[in-house]
N, C-alpha and C positions, 0 to 999 in steps of 0.2 A: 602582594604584587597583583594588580588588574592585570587582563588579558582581555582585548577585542573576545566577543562572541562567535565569530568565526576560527578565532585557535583555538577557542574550548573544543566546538565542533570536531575539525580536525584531528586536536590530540584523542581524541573520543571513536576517532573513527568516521563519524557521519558525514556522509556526503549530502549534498546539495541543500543543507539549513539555509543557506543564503543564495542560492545558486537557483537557477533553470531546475523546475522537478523535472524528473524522468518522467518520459509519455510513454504509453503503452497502448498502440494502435492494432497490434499485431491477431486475428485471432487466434484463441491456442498455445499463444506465446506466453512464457516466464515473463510475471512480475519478478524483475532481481531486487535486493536488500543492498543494494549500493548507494541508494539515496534513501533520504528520510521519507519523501512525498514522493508518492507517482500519481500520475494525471492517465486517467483512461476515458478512451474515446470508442466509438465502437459504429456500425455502418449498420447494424440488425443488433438481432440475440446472437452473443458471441460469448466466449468466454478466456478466464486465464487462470493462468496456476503461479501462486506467492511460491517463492523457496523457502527453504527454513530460513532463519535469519539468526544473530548468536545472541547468547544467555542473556536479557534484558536490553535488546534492540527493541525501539519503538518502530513504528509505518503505519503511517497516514497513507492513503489510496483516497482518490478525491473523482467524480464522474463530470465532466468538464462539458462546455459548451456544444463541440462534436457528437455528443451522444445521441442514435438516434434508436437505441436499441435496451435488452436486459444487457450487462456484462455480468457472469458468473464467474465469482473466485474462489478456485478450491484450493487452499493451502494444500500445502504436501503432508504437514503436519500440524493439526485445527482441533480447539477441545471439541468444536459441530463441525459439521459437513462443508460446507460452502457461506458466501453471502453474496447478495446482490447489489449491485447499484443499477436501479432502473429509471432514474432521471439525475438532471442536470444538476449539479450541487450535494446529492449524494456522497456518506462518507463514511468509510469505515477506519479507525484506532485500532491498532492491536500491538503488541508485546508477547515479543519472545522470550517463554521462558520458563524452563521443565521440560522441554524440548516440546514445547508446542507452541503453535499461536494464539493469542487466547485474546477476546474482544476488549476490549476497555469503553470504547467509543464510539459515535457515529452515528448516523441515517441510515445504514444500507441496513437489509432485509437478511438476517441470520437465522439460518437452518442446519 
């Protein structure tokens, strides 16, 4: 039996595969693991903190036209320290999983 690509999503858990990604304008603020993609925007050098996410959860984080600054992201739980998106199109892949987030993919600048 087929299933639309968006009840895969759903029964899976994942929000926003077809949906509006989450923005994260906030400094200091929680990236959450409620969508798959979040778009961050930023006014200077700011930063944000990823949550954990569960056992083999993907998240794209993508540095969007508003950028006018670094944004630094420290997971809470990271096999490195942080990573950056320091221009527009910037992107970082990662998967949760061992209880940490670990890079798969991307542009941004890992430390």
């Amino acid at each position: 039996m087929h299933q639309p690509g968006d009840s895969i999503f759903n029964i899976l858990g994942i929000k926003g595969a077809y949906a509006t990604p989450e923005l994260s304008t906030t400094n200091g603020g929680h990236i959450t693991c409620d969508y798959l993609v979040t778009c961050v925007s930023s006014g200077g050098a700011e930063t944000r903190i990823l949550d954990n996410g569960v056992e083999g959860q993907l998240k794209i984080i993508v540095a969007v036209a508003t950028l006018t600054g670094t944004v630094t992201v420290t997971p809470t739980k990271f096999v490195s320290s942080t990573f950056a998106l320091d221009a527009v199109t910037k992107t970082w892949i990662g998967i949760f999983t061992r209880g940490l987030w670990h890079t798969i993919g991307g542009t941004a600048t890992v430390s």
